[in-house]
DRENGU-932121 format. One record per residue (C-alpha): residue in one letter; x, y, z. Coordinates in steps of 0.02 Angstrom, whole numbers, padded with zeros to 5 digits, always signed. Each point is the difference from the previous one (the first is absolute). Layout:
<recs>
AXYZ...
</recs>
This chain:
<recs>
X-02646-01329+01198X+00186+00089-00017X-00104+00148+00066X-00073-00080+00158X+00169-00091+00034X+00105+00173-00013X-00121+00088+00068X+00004-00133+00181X+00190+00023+00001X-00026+00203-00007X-00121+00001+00132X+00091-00141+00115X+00150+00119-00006X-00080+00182+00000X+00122+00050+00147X+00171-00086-00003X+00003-00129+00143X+00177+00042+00039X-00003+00190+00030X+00111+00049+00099X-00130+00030+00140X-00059-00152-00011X+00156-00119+00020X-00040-00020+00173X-00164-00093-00033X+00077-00041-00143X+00132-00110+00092X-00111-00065+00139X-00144-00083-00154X+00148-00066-00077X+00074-00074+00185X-00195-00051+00023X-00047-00097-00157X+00168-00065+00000X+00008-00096+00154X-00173-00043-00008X+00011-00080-00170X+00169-00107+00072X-00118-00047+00141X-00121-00066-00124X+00125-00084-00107X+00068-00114+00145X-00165-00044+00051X-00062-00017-00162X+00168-00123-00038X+00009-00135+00167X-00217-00004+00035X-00110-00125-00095X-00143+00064-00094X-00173+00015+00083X-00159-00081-00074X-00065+00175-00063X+00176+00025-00083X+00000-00173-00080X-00171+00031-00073X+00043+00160-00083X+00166-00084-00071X-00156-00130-00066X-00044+00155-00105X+00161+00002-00097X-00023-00191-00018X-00166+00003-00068X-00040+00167-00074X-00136-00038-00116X-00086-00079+00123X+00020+00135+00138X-00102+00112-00113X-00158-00108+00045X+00048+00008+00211X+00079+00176+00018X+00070+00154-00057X+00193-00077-00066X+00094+00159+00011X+00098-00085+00153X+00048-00132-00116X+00076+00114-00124X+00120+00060+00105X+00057-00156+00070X+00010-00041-00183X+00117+00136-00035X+00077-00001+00174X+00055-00196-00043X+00021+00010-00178X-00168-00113-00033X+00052-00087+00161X+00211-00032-00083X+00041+00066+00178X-00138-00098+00104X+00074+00009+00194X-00080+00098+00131X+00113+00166-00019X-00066+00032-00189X-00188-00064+00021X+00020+00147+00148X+00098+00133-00100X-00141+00098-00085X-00087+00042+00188X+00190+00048+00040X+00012+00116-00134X-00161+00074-00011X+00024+00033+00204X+00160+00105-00046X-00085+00081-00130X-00150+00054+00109X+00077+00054+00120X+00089+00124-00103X-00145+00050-00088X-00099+00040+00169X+00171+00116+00045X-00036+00109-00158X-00179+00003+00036X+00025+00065+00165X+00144+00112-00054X-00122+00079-00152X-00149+00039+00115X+00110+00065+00163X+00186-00014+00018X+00148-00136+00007X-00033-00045+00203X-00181-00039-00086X+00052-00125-00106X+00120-00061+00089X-00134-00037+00158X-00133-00066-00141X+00150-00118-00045X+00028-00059+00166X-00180-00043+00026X+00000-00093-00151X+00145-00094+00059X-00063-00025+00161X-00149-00077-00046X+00034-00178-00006X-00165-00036-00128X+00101+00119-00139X+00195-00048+00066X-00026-00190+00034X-00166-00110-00034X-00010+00089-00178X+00174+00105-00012X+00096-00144+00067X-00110-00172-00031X-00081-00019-00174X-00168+00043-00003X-00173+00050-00124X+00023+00175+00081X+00176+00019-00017X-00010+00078-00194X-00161+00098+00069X+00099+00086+00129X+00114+00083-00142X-00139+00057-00111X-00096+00061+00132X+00133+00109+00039X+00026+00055-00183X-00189+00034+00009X-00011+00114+00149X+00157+00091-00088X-00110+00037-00147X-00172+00035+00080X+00102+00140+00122X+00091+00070-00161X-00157+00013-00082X-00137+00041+00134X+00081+00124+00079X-00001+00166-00067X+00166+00104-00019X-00046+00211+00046X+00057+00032-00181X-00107-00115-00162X+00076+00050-00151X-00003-00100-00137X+00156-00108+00034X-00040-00033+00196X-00210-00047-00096X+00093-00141-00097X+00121-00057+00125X-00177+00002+00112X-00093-00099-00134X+00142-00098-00041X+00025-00056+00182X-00194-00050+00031X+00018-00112-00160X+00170-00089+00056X-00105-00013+00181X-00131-00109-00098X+00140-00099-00087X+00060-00058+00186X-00159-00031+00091X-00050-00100-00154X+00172-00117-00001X-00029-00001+00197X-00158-00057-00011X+00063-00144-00108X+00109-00029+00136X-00140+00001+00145X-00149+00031-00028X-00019+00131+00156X+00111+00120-00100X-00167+00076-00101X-00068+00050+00177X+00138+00157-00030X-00110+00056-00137X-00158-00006+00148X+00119+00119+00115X+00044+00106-00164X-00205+00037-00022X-00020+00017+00204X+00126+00157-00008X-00070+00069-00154X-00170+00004+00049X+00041+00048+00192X+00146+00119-00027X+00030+00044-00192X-00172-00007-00091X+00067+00117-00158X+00127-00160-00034X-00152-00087-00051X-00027+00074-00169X+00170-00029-00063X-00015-00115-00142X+00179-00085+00033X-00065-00077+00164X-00111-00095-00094X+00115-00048-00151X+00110-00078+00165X-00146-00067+00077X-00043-00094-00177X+00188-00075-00029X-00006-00065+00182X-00167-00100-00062X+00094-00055-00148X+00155-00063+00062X-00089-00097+00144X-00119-00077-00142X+00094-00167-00012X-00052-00003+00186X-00175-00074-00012X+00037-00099-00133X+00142-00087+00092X-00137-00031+00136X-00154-00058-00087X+00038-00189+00028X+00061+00016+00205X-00174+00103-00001X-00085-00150-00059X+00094-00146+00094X-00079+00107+00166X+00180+00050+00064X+00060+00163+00055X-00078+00129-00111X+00094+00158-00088X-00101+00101+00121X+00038-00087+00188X+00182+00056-00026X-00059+00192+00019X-00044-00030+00185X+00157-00080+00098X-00036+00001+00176X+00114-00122+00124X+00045-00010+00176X+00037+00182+00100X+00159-00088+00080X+00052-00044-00177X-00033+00175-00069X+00083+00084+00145X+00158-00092-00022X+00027-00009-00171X-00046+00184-00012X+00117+00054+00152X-00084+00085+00155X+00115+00122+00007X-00050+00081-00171X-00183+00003+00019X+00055+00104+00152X+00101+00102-00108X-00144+00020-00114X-00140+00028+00135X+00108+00140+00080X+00019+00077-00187X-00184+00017-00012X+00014+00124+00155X+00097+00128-00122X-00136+00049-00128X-00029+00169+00031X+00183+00035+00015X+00030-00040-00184X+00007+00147-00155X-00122+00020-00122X+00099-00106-00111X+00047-00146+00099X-00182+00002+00073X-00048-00043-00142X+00116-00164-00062X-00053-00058+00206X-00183-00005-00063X+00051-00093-00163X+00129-00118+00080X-00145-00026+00143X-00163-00032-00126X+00119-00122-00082X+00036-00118+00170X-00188+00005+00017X-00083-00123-00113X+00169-00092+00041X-00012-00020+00170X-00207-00019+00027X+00017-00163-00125X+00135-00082+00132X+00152+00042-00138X+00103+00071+00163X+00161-00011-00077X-00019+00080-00152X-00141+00114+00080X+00169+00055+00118X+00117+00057-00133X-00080+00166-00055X-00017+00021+00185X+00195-00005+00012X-00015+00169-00105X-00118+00068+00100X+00124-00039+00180X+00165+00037-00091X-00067+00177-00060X-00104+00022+00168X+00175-00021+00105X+00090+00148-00090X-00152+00147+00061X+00064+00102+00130X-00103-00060+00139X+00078-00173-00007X+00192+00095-00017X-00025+00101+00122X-00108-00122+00127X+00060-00151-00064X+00167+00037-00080X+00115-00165+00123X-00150-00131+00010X-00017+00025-00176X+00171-00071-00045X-00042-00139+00134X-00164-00059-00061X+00055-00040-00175X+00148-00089+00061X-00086-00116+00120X-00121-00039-00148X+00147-00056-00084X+00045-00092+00141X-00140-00092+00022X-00009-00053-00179X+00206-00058+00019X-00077-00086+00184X-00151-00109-00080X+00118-00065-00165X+00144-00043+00141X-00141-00092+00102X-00081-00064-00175X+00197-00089-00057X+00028-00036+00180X-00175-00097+00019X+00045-00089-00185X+00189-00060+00045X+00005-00001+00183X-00194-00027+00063X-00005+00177+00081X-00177-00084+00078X+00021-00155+00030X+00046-00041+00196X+00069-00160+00044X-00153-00063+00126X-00026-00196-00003X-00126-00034-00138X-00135-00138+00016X+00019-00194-00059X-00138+00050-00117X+00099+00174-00067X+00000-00023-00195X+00186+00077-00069X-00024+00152-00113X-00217+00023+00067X-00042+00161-00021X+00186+00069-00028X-00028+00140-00125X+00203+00033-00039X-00013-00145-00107X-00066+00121-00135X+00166+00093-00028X+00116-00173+00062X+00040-00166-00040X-00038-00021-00190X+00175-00008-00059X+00010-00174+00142X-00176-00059-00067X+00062+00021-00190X+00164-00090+00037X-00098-00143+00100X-00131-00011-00124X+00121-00013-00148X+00062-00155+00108X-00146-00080+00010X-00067+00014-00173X+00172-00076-00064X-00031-00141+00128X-00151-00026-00073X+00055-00005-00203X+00131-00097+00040X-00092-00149+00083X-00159+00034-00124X-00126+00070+00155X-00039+00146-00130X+00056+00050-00164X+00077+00150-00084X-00172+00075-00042X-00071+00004+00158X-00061+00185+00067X-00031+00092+00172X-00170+00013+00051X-00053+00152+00129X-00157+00047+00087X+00036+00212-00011X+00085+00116-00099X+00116+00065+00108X+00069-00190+00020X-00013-00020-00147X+00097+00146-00059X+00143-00018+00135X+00030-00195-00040X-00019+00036-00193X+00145+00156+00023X+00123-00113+00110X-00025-00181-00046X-00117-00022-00187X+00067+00128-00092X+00189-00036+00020X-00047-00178-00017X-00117+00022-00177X-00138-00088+00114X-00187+00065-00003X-00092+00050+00171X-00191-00018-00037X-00114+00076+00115X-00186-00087+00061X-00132+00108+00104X-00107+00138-00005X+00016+00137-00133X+00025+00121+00154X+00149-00113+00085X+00070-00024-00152X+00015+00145-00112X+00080+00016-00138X+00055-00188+00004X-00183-00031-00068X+00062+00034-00174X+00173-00049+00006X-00035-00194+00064X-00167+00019-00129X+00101+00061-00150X+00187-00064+00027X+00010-00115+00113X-00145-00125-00012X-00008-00134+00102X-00045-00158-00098X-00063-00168+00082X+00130-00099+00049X+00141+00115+00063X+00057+00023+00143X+00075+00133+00101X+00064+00063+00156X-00073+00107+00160X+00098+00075+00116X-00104+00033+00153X+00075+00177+00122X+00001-00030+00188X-00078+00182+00015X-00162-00031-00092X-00123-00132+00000X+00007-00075-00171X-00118-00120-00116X+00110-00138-00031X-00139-00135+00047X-00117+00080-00101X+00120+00044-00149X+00064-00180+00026X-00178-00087-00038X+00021+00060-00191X+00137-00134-00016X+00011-00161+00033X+00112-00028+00127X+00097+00126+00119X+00148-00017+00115X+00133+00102+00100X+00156+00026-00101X+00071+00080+00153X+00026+00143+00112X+00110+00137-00009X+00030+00096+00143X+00087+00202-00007X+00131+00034+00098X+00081+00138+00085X+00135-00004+00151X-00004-00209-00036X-00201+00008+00063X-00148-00024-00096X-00121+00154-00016X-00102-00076-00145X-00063-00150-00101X-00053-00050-00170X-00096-00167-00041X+00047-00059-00174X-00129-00130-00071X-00016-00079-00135X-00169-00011-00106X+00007-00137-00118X-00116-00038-00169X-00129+00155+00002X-00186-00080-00017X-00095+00161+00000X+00033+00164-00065X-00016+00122+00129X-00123+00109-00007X+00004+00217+00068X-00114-00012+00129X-00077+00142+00087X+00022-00087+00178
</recs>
C-alpha cells in the first residue's frame, strides 16, 4: 500500500509543475481554478439545495440503508465534507463536488501537459471548466457523479501511463508500466462504485487493444487489474439484490443514460463539442506517439458515449481537442480563432449560470402578461427546486407549534411524502433540524430508497397522524394519501415570495389517526 501511495505521488509529479517554462500556464490554471472555485462557493453558499442534492445528502443520513438503493460513495463524502452532517448547511453538503472540481481540473492540466505540452493542458483544463456537467450540475451542485468525475480522471491517468508504450522498456519503465495498469484497475473499480458507467472504461480499454495494440493482450498485469476492478465493485450486486427484487431500477439500467438532446447540448456546452468535432479533423497531423494516446483517449469515449453517458463519454475527448489544437495545422491555420473559441466556451458556460441565478432570484423568464382567474400561483414554476425552502421551513415550523400548542397534533407526529426527491428536500430543511420523521407511501420506483427507511425506522403505526405538504408545481396524492386516516383538513397555505409577490404555494394538511398502513404500490 506505502508502495502504490508513493509510487501515485512520483508519477503525479514526474515533471515539476512549476518549471520555469511552465509558469505561464502555470499562473493562468491557478487564475482558472481559482476563480472558478470562488464562483462555486457563492453559489454553492446563498442557493437552496435541489431535489437530486437533497437525496444524495439522504445518503449520509441513512447509509446502511443506501447500500440496498445505490452505490453510497456520494454519501461518504458529504459525510466527511460535514463532519457526519456537524456542518449540515448547503455550503458543506456542496463542498466535496467543489473540491473534487478543483482537483480535476488540475489533474486534466497534467494529463494534457504529460502527453503534449503546457498550452495542452491548459486547453484540456479549460474544457473541463467550461463544461457546465463537470464545473456546475456535479462540480458545483452535489451529485452521484460528482466523486465519479475524480476517479475517472485518476483512471484515464493510469490506463495512459500504463497503455502507452515509452520507445525505451527497460526494466524500471516495465514496472512503472505494470504498476500503472494495476493503479488504473484500482480507479475504474472505486469509480464504478461511484457510477456504475465507470466499468464501461474497461470496454474502451479492450476496443483499443484488440483494434490498435493486440500484443498488450498477453500481458498478465492487464488481467490482475481487470480482476481487482471485479473485486472492489463486488459489494455492488450485493447492495442491489433487494431493489432487483422490489422491480425498481436495476444495477444494469444505469449503464444506458440517454435524456433530452436540448438537455445534453446545454449541459455539455455547444461550443466544446465544436471544439472537439474540429479536433477530429487533425488525425493525420499527429506523431507516431501522440497518434497513438488519440486512439486510446478515443476507444475510451466510445462505449461512453454509444450508452448515452455524454458527459463523462466527453472528458477523454477534452484530451483528444486540447492535444489536437497544438499540431501545426491548427497554429498555423488556426493560431487567433483558436484563442477565441475556448474563450467564448467559457463564456457561454459564465452566460447560462448568470441566466440560471438570474431565473432563481429575479425570474429571468417570467414576463409580467395578465394571467387568467383560473392561473394556479407556483403551476408549473420549476425555480421552486433551488428557492423558497428556507420560507417553507420557517412557515412550517409556525404552523406545527400552532398546532402543539392548541393540541391539533402532538410532538410525535411525522411528514408524510409521495417521492423521494420531496421527501429528501423537506426531510434536509424542515424534519431533520426538527428530530421529526418524513415517511414516504407509493411505488417502489417513486419512492426509492424511502422504501426501507419508512419500513425499518420510521414505521407508521395505526393511529398517528402526520402532515402533507402538497407543491403548487406537481400534482400530488393528498386525497388519496388522506383516505388512510381518518379525517383530513387544510392546516394552511404558505405562499413563497420574492419582490413582495407570490411565485409558489405549499398546502399543509393535516392527516389525523392512520387506519390503514399504507401499502408500496406499483401504480
Amino acid at each position: 500500500m506505502s508502495l502504490s501511495l508513493g509510487y501515485l505521488c512520483s508519477v503525479i509529479n514526474e515533471n515539476e509543475l512549476f518549471d520555469m517554462k511552465d509558469i505561464k500556464y502555470a499562473n493562468k490554471l491557478l487564475l482558472l481554478i481559482s476563480l472558478a472555485t470562488a464562483i462555486r462557493c457563492f453559489i454553492a453558499y446563498f442557493v437552496d439545495l435541489g431535489g437530486e442534492e437533497a437525496y444524495c445528502w439522504s445518503f449520509a443520513l441513512f447509509p446502511k440503508l443506501s447500500y440496498l438503493e445505490g452505490t453510497p460513495v456520494v454519501g461518504w463524502m458529504i459525510q466527511l465534507t460535514t463532519c457526519n452532517l456537524a456542518f449540515n448547511n448547503e455550503f458543506f453538503v456542496r463542498l466535496g463536488a467543489i473540491f473534487t472540481s478543483a482537483i480535476c481540473t488540475w489533474l486534466i492540466y497534467l494529463l494534457g501537459k504529460k502527453i503534449c505540452n503546457q498550452s495542452a493542458g491548459f486547453y484540456a483544463a479549460v474544457l473541463y471548466t467550461a463544461s457546465l456537467f463537470c464545473s456546475v450540475t456535479q462540480g458545483l451542485f452535489i451529485g452521484p457523479q460528482t466523486p465519479q468525475l475524480f476517479f475517472v480522471l485518476l483512471s484515464l491517468y493510469f490506463l495512459h501511463e500504463g497503455l502507452i508504450l515509452k520507445n525505451y522498456q527497460g526494466l524500471e519503465s516495465r514496472n512503472i508500466s505494470n504498476l500503472s495498469l494495476i493503479m488504473g484497475g484500482i480507479f475504474i473499480g472505486v469509480s464504478t462504485l461511484s457510477h456504475i458507467s465507470s466499468i464501461l472504461l474497461w470496454a474502451g480499454v479492450f476496443v483499443y487493444l484488440l483494434i490498435f495494440d493486440i500484443k498488450t493482450l498477453g500481458r498478465p498485469y492487464l488481467y490482475l487489474s481487470l480482476i481487482i476492478t471485479f473485486i472492489i465493485i463486488l459489494p455492488l450486486f450485493s447492495w442491489h439484490d433487494t431493489r432487483l427484487y422490489l422491480g425498481t431500477e436495476s444495477l444494469l439500467n444505469h449503464l444506458v443514460n440517454f435524456s433530452g438532446p436540448f438537455k445534453e447540448l446545454i449541459v455539455n456546452n455547444p461550443i466544446n463539442l465544436v471544439i472537439i468535432i474540429l479536433s477530429l479533423f487533425s488525425y493525420k497531423r499527429l506523431n507516431k506517439t501522440m497518434a497513438q494516446e488519440y486512439r486510446l483517449f478515443l476507444s475510451l469515449s466510445l462505449p461512453l458515449l454509444a450508452t448515452g453517458n455524454f458527459a463523462i463519454g466527453l472528458i477523454p475527448m477534452f484530451i483528444i481537442a486540447a492535444i489536437s489544437y497544438e499540431t501545426g495545422f491548427f497554429n498555423s491555420k488556426f493560431k487567433h480563432f483558436k484563442h477565441k473559441i475556448f474563450n467564448y466556451s467559457l463564456l457561454f458556460s459564465v452566460i447560462i449560470v448568470a441566466i440560471f441565478l438570474l431565473h432563481i432570484y429575479v425570474g429571468f423568464f417570467n414576463f409580467e402578461f395578465k394571467k387568467p382567474d383560473s392561473y394556479k400561483i407556483g403551476y408549473n414554476y420549476n425555480v421552486l427546486n433551488h428557492y423558497g425552502m428556507q420560507q417553507l421551513s420557517r412557515d412550517f415550523l409556525q404552523i406545527r407549534n400552532n398546532d402543539i400548542a392548541t393540541g391539533k397534533m402532538s410532538t410525535h407526529s411525522s411528514i408524510i411524502a409521495d417521492n423521494f426527491y420531496d421527501a429528501a428536500k423537506i426531510n434536509y430543511y424542515i424534519a431533520y433540524p426538527e428530530k421529526m420523521t418524513v415517511n414516504v407511501t407509493g411505488s417502489p420506483s417513486n419512492i426509492n430508497k424511502y422504501l426501507w427507511v419508512t419500513d425499518s425506522i420510521n414505521m407508521l403505526k395505526i393511529g398517528d397522524s402526520a402532515y402533507f405538504i402538497e407543491n403548487s408545481e406537481e400534482a400530488n396524492n393528498a386525497q388519496k394519501i388522506g383516505s388512510y386516516f381518518k379525517k383530513m383538513e387544510v392546516a394552511r397555505n404558505i405562499y413563497i415570495h420574492r419582490f413582495d409577490k407570490p411565485i409558489g404555494k405549499y398546502t399543509v394538511y393535516r392527516f389525523k389517526e392512520l387506519k390503514v398502513i399504507p401499502r408500496f404500490d406499483a401504480n
